[in-house]
N, C-alpha and C positions, 0 to 999 in steps of 0.2 A: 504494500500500500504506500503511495507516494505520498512527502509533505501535501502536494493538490489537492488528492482526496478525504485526505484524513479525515474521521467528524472528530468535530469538536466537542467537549465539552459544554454543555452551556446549563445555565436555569433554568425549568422551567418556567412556564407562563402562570401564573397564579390560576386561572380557572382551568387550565390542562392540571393543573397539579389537583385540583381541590375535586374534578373529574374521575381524576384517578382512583385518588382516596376515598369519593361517594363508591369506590368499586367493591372496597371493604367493608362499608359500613350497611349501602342500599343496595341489594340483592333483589326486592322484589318492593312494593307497596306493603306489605305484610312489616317488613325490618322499620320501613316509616313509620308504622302504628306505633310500632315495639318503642323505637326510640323518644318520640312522640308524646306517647303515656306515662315512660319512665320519666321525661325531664318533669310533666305537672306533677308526677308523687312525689319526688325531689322541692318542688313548689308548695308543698303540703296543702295540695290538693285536698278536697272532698267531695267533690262533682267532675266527672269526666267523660263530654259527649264525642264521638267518634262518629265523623259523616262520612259515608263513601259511596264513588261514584265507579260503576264499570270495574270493580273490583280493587278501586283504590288506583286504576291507570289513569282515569280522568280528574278523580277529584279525591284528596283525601284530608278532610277539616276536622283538626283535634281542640276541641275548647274545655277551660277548665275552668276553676273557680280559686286557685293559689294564689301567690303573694305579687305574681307579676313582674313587670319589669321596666324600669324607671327609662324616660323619652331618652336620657340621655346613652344608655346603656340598649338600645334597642339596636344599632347598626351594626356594635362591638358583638351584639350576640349571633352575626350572621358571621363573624370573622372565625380565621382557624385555632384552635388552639386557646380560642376565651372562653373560661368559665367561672362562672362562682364558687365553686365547691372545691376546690382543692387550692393552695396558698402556698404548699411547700410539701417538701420530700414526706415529711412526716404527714401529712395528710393521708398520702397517695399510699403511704404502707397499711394505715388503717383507715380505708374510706370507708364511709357509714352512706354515702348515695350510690344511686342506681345508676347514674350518669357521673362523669369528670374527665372527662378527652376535652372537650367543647370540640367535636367532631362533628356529632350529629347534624346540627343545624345548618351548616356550609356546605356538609356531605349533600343533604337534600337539598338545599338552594341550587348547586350548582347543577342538578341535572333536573328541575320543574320550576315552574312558575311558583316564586312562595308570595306569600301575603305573612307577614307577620304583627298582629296590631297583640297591644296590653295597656292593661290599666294596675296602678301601684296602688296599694290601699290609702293613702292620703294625697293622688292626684285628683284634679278636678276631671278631666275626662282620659279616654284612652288618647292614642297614638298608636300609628302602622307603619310599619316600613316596607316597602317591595322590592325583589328582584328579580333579573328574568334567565338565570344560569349562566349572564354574565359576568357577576363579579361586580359589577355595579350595584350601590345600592341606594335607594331613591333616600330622598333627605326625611326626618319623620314630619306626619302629617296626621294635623286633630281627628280622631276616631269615636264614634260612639260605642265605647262597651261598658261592660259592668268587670267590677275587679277580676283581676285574673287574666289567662291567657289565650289567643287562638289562633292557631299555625295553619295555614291552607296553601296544600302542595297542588298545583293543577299540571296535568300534563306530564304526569312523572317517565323522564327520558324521554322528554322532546328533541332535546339538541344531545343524543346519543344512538341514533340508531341501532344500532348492534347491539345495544344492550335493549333497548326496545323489542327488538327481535325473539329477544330469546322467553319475553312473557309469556305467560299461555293467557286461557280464554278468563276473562271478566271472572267467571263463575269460580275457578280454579283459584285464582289470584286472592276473590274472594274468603275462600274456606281458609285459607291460609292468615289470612290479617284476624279475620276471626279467631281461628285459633291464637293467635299472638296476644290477640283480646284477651281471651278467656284465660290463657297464663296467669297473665299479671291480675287480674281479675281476684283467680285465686288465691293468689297472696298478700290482698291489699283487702280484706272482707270491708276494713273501716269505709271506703271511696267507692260511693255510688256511680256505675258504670253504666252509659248506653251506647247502643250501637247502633247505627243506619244505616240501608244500602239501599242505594236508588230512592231515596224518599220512604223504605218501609220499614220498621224497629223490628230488629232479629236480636238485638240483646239489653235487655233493661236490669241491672243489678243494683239494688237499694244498697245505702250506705249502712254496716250493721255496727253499732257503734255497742250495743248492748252484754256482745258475749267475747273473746277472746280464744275462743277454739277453733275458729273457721269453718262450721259442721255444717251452719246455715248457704254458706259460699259453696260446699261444696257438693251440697245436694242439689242447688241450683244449674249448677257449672258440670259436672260429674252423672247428675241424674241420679235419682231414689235407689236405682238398683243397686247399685256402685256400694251405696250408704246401706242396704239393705243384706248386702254381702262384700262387707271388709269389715276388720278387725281396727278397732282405737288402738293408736302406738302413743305410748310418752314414758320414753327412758332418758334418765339424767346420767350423767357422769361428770366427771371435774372437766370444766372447759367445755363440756359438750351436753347440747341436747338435741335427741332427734321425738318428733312426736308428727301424728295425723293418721291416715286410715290407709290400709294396706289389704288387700282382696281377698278372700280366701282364694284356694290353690284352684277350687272349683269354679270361681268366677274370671280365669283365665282366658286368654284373648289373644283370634290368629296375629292381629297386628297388634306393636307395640305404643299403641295410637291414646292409653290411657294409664302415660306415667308424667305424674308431674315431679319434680325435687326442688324444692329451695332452699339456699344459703343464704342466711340471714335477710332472709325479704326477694333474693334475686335469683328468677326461675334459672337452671344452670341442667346444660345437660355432659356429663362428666363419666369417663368412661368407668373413670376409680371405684364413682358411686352406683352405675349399673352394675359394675360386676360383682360389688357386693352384695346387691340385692340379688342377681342372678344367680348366687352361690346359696345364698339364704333357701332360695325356691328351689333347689336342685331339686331334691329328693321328694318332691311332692308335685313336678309340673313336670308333664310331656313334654318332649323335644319337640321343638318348634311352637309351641306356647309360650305368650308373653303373660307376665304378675300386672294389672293392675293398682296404682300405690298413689297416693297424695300424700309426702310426708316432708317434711320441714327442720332445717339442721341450722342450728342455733351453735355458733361461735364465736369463740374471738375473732373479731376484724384483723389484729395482727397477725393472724395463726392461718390466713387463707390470701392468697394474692389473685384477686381478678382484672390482673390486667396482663390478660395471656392473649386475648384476643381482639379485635376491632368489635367485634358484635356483643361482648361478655358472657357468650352463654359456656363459656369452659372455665374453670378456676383451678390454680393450684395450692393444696394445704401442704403445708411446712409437714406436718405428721402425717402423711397420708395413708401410711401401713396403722396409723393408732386410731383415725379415720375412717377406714373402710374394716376395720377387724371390729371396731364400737358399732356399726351399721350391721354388719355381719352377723357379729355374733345377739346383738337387740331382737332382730327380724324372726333370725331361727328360733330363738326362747318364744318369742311369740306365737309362729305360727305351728311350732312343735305343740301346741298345749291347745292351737284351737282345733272346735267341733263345730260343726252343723249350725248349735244353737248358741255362738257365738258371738256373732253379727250383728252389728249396733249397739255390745254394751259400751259402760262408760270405761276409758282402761285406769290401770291402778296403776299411779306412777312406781316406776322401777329404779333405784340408785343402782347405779352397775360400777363397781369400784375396777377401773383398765390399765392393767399394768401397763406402761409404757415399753417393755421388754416384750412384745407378744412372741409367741413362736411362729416361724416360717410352717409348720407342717399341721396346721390347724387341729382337728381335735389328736390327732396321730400323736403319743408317745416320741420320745428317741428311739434311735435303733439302739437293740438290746444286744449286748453283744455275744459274739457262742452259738448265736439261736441261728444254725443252719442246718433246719431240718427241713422233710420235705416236703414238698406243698401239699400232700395229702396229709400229712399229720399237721399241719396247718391250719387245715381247711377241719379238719376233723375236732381238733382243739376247740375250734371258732363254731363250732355245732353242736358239741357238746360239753362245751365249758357251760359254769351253770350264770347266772347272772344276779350282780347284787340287788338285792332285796332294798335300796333306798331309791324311794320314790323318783327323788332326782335325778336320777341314770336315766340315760333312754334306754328303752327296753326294757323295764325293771318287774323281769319276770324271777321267778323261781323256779324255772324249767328244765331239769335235768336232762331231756332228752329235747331237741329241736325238735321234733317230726310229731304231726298234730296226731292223735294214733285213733280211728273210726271204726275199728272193726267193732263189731257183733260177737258174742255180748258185749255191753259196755265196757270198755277199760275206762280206769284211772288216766286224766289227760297228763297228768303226768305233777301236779301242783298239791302241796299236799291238804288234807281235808281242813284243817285250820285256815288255810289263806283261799278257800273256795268257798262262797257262798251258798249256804243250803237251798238246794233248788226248789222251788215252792210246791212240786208234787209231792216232794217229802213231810210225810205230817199233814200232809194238807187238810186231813180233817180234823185237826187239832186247830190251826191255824186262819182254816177259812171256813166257816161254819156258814150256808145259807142264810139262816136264821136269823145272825146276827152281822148287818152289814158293817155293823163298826168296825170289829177280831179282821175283818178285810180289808179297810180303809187302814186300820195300823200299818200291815204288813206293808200295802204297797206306799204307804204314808213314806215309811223309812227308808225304799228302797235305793240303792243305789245309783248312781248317774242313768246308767243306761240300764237298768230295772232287773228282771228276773225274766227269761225265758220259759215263753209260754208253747213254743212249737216250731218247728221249721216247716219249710213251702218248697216243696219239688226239689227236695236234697238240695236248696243252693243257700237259700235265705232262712235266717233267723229270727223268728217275731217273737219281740221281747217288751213287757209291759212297765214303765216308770210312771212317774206322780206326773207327769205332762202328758202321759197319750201312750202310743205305740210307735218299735221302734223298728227297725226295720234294717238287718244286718248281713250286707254278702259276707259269711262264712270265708270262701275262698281268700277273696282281696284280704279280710281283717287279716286272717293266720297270715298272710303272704305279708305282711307291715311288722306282725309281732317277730315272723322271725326272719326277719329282715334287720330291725332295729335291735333285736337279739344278737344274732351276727355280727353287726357295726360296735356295740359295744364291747363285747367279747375281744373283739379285734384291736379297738382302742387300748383295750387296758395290757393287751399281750405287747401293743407298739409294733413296728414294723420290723419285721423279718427278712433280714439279707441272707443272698449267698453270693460267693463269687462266682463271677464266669468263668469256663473253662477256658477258653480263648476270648481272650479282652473283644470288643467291637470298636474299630474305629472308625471316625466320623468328621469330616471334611465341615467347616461353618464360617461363617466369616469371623476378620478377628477379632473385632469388638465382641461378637459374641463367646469367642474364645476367650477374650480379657476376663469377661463376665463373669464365666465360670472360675475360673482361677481365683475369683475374687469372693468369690460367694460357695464357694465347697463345703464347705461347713452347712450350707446352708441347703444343699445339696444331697447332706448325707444322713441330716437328719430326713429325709425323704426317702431313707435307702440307697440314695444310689449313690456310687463312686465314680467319679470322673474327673479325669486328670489332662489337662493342657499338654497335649504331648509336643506340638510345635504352633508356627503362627496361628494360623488356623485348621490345628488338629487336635483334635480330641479322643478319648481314650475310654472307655466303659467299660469299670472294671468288677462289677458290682452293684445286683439290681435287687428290689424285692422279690421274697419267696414265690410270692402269691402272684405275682407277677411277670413268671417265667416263661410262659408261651407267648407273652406280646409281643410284639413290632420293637424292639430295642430301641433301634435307632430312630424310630419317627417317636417313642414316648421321650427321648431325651431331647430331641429338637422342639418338641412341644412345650416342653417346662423351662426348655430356655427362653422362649419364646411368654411367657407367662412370666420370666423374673424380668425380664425386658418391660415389662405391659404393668404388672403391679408389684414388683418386687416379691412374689409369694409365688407358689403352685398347689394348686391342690389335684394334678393330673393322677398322684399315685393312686391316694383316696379315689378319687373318681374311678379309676380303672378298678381298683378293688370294689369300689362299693358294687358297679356294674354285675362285678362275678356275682357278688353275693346275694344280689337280687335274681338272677338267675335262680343259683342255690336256693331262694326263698320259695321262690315260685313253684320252680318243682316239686318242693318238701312240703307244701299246704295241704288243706286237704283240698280233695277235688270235689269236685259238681257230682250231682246224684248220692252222697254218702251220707246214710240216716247217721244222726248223732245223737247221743244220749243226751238227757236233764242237763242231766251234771257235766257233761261234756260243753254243751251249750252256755251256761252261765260262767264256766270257768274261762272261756272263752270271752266274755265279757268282762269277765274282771278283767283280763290282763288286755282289753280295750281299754279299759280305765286306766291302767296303769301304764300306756305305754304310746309315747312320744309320735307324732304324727301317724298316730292311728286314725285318724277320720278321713285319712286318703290313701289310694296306693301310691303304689309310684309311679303312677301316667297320671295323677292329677285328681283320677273321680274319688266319688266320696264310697268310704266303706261302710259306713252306715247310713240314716238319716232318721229324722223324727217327724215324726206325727204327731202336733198337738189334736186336745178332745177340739177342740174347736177347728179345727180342719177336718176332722170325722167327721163333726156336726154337719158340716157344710156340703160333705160329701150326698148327706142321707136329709139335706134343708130340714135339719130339726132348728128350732126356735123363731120358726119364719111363718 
C-alpha cells in the first residue's frame, strides 16, 4: 500500500459515531421501551403511559409523572455520555439506578425523530426540545405538560436503512416491546403501568403501593395459573436474598418464555443464574422442558457489577460460585419438599447460613481413597446399603432391600412394623364401627399426609383416603423416586469411587483449556477424575469414577472442562451417575398389573412422606395427586 492510498486515521463525525453506538443500545422499538421506562423509574416515577404505533416503528411515546427535567438541562440530556446519576468512580461501582451511560437518549435520537418536552416540579410550564437524527438540537420551547416526563420516538431508523430492514412485521415488533413492558412491570408492582397500540389499551397495571411481595403484579402479568401452580420462595443469607414464586416441576413449559430474574430491581438474564436454577430442576423436569420462576435476588450493589453490557441485561457478581450455589442449593430445598397441594401457600422465611468455601463437586463427598472396587459391588452397595432414618436425608427410608417385593402372599415390604402405619383393615372393626360415625372421623381425623390406603385400581394406582379427600397414587412412578433418591443418597455418603485406567486416554484441547486444568486439579479430583497436562495442549486421563466406566472418557472430560470454563463447577459426574441410577430405579419398581397388599400399600406411602421429590418422577409428572371433598362434590353437583 502506497503513502497515496493509505487511509487515514480520522474522527468520527458525531452523528456517525452516536449511529453507531444507537447499534448497541437500539436493536429493535422493544430496547426503546426498555430504556425509556427505566430512565422514569430512575425519575421516581408512579404513573407510566407507553403509546405505540405499528409496533413501536412509527411511533413510540413514553410519559411519566417523575421529577422531570429542568429547561436548562433538556438539550445536555440528548448529548452522549450526560447523566445525572452517577458523579464518580465510586458511584458507578455501587449504582442503585437502572440507567447511568447517559447512552440511551442520543442512542435513540440519532436514529428517529425524538420530541422530548418536561416539566420540573417548581417550573411554571413544561419545555421541549427536538431533533431529527441529526445531531442538531432545536433550542427549548414553552410546552404545555403536567410535571414529569414524555419522550416521543417517531420513525424509528428513518435515516438507517439497513437497520430498518432487518424489523419484522408491526405485530412481531409489537409482542416484543410488550414483553419488555411487562418485565419491568414486574419488578416495579409500586408504578402504575399502561400500554397502547394503535389507539387500543393491551396493558393497564394499577400502582400497588399496599403490599411489598409482588403477588398482586404477578398474577396480573404471569396469569392465575402460574400463581395457582408455583411454590412462595424467601431464603435469606448474609449478603443475600432471593424470594418470589417458582412453578412446580408439573407446571413446566416447551419454551423458556416464563422466566423472569431480578437483581436488585433490574430484570437480568444471566447465564450463572439459569444454570443454577436448571440444576435445581434437574431431577424432576424432562429434557427439553423449561421451570417457570419469578424470583428476585437482593444484594449488595458493591458485590454485582452491571456494567458488562450496552443493554444491562447480563451482570457480573464478584462471588458468583457463593451466588449460584445460594440459588442452587435455596431452589432444591424447596422444590424437594413440594407436593401437589403446595401451591399458593405463604412461604416461611428460610436463614441459610453459606459457607463461602463451597465445594466444587456438589452434594458428592471427596474421593475416598483405597475404594477401587468394582462397579458391581458398587452398584450393589448403593442398592442395598440401608438408608438413614433422619428425616432430612433424601431418601430417608429404612429399607434394607431396594426392590419393592409384590408377590403373593403378602410379604413384609421390607420397613419394619414400628415405622409402618397400621393399615386401617386391621382392627377395622374395633376402629370403624358403622354405628358410630365419630370412632371414624378420629381415625381419619389423624391421619397422615397422604392418609391410609383404601384399594388399588387395575394393579397401577393406589387410592388412598386423608382429612382432604382422596388421593390418588401411580405405584410404579412413586417406588421409581423412592428408590431413586434411595440410591442418590446411599451414593452420596459412600463419595465417589475411582479407579485407574489401565492405559491412560489422551486428549488433544486447546491450551487455555489445558492451563485450566493444571490449574484447577484439585478441583478435578474431587470429581474422581485424574488428569494431568501432559504438554501445551495435551492432556492425560488417568483416572475416572467407578461407576462410570463404560462412558465416553474423553467426551465426559471435555465436557467438564467445558463446564469449569462456563461456571467454575461441574456437576457432569453426578449427572452421569444419577442417569444410571435412574435406570437402576426404574427397573427395580414394581410394575403395572401387580396386586399389593394393605400393608404393602401404606408402607409405600409412608416413605412418600418421607422422601424428597416424591411428588414427581423424573420426567417431571406428578406421582400422586389429590382430590379435595369439594372437587368430588363437584364431580357428582352435590350442594347445587
Amino acid at each position: 500500500m502506497t503513502s497515496s492510498t493509505r487511509t487515514r486515521i480520522r474522527l468520527l463525525d458525531p452523528s456517525l459515531a452516536n449511529r453507531i453506538a444507537a447499534g448497541e443500545v437500539v436493536e429493535r422499538p422493544a430496547a426503546v421501551v426498555k430504556e425509556l421506562m427505566e430512565n422514569s423509574l430512575d425519575a421516581e416515577a408512579r404513573n407510566i403511559h407507553i403509546d405505540l404505533a405499528q409496533g413501536g416503528i412509527r411511533l413510540i411515546r413514553v410519559r411519566d409523572d417523575g421529577v422531570g427535567i429542568l429547561r436548562e438541562d433538556l438539550a445536555l440530556a440528548l448529548q452522549r455520555h450526560a447523566t445525572s446519576k452517577v458523579t464518580s468512580f465510586e458511584d458507578l461501582v455501587q449504582v442503585r439506578t437502572l440507567g447511568f451511560r447517559g447512552e440511551a437518549l442520543p442512542s435513540i435520537a440519532s436514529v428517529s425523530r425524538l420530541r422530548l418536552v418536561s416539566r420540573a416540579p417548581d417550573a411554571d410550564n413544561g419545555w421541549q426540545v427536538t431533533t431529527d437524527g441529526s445531531g442538531i438540537i432545536s433550542p427549548p420551547e414553552p410546552a404545555a405538560h403536567p410535571q414529569g416526563t414524555t419522550v416521543e420516538a417517531r420513525d424509528l431508523f428513518f435515516n438507517t436503512p439497513a437497520r430498518r430492514k432487518f424489523l419484522r412485521a408491526g405485530k412481531t415488533e409489537f409482542r416484543h416491546a410488550e414483553e419488555a413492558a411487562r418485565r419491568i412491570a414486574l419488578g416495579h408492582p409500586h408504578v402504575g403501568i399502561r400500554l397502547t397500540h394503535n389507539d387500543r389499551a393491551v396493558l393497564d397495571l394499577r400502582a400497588d403501593t399496599s403490599t411489598q411481595d409482588h403477588m398482586d403484579r404477578i398474577i396480573h402479568v404471569c396469569g392465575p395459573a402460574f400463581m395457582e401452580q408455583s411454590l412462595p420462595i424467601a431464603i435469606d443469607a448474609t449478603d443475600l436474598r432471593l424470594w418470589g414464586q417458582v412453578g412446580l416441576p408439573t407446571f413446566s413449559r416447551s419454551q423458556a418464555d416464563l422466566q423472569y430474574f431480578f437483581v436488585n430491581g433490574r430484570v437480568v438474564r444471566d447465564k450463572l443464574v439459569t444454570h443454577a436454577i436448571r440444576q435445581a430442576y434437574r431431577d424432576v423436569l424432562y429434557h427439553g422442558r423449561h421451570p417457570a420462576y419469578v424470583l428476585f435476588l437482593e444484594i449488595a450493589p458493591e458485590t454485582v457489577d452491571v456494567n458488562v453490557h450496552p443493554t444491562k441485561h447480563e451482570v457480573r457478581f464478584r462471588e458468583g460460585r457463593l451466588v449460584h450455589d445460594f440459588i442452587f442449593r435455596g431452589l432444591s430445598r424447596a422444590i424437594a419438599h413440594a407436593g401437589p397441594g403446595d401451591a399458593g401457600e405463604t412461604p416461611a422465611r428460610e436463614a441459610m447460613e453459606m459457607d463461602p468455601k463451597l465445594p466444587l463437586s456438589g452434594r458428592f463427598g471427596g474421593r475416598q481413597k483405597g475404594g477401587w472396587g468394582e462397579r458391581e459391588t458398587v452398584w450393589g452397595n448403593i442398592i442395598g446399603g440401608s438408608i438413614d432414618n433422619n428425616p432430612d436425608n433424601a431418601g430417608a427410608m429404612n429399607n434394607d432391600s431396594g426392590a419393592f417385593r409384590v408377590c403373593e402372599p403378602p410379604v413384609d415390604y421390607g420397613i419394619s412394623r414400628s415405622d409402618t402405619v397400621q393399615s386401617p383393615r386391621e382392627n377395622f372393626s374395633e376402629r370403624h364401627d358403622p354405628s358410630n360415625p365419630e370412632a371414624g372421623n378420629t381415625v381419619w381425623g389423624n391421619a397422615p399426609p397422604l392418609g391410609y390406603a383404601i384399594g388399588q385400581l387395575h394393579g397401577i394406582y393406589i387410592l388412598a383416603q386423608n382429612t382432604r379427600g382422596l388421593v390418588l397414587v401411580d405405584a410404579h412412578a412413586a417406588h421409581e423416586r423412592i428408590l431413586y433418591e434411595q440410591m442418590k443418597a446411599n451414593l452420596s455418603r459412600q463419595g465417589i469411587r475411582s479407579y485407574p485406567l489401565l492405559l491412560p486416554i489422551d486428549l488433544t484441547v486447546a491450551e487455555s483449556e489445558a492451563a485450566l486444568v493444571e490449574e484447577r486439579t484439585q478441583g478435578f479430583m474431587e470429581l474422581g477424575i485424574e488428569m494431568r497436562r501432559i504438554g501445551p495442549s495435551q492432556l492425560s486421563v488417568r483416572q475416572i469414577p467407578t461407576a462410570l466406566r463404560d462412558i465416553d472418557v474423553a467426551a465426559l472430560a471435555r465436557d467438564i472442562i467445558s463446564d469449569f470454563k462456563a461456571t467454575d463447577a461441574s456437576s457432569r459426574v453426578e449427572e452421569e451417575s444419577n442417569r444410571l441410577l435412574a435406570t437402576m430405579a426404574c427397573h427395580g419398581a414394581v410394575r403395572a398389573n401387580r396386586r399389593l397388599a394393605m400393608e404393602e400399600m401404606n408402607a409405600l406411602l409412608r416413605d412418600i412422606e418421607r422422601t424428597e421429590r416424591s411428588a414427581q418422577c423424573g420426567h417431571g409428572r406428578p406421582t400422586w395427586i389429590q382430590l379435595d371433598m369439594r372437587d368430588l362434590d363437584k364431580l357428582f353437583l352435590r350442594g347445587r
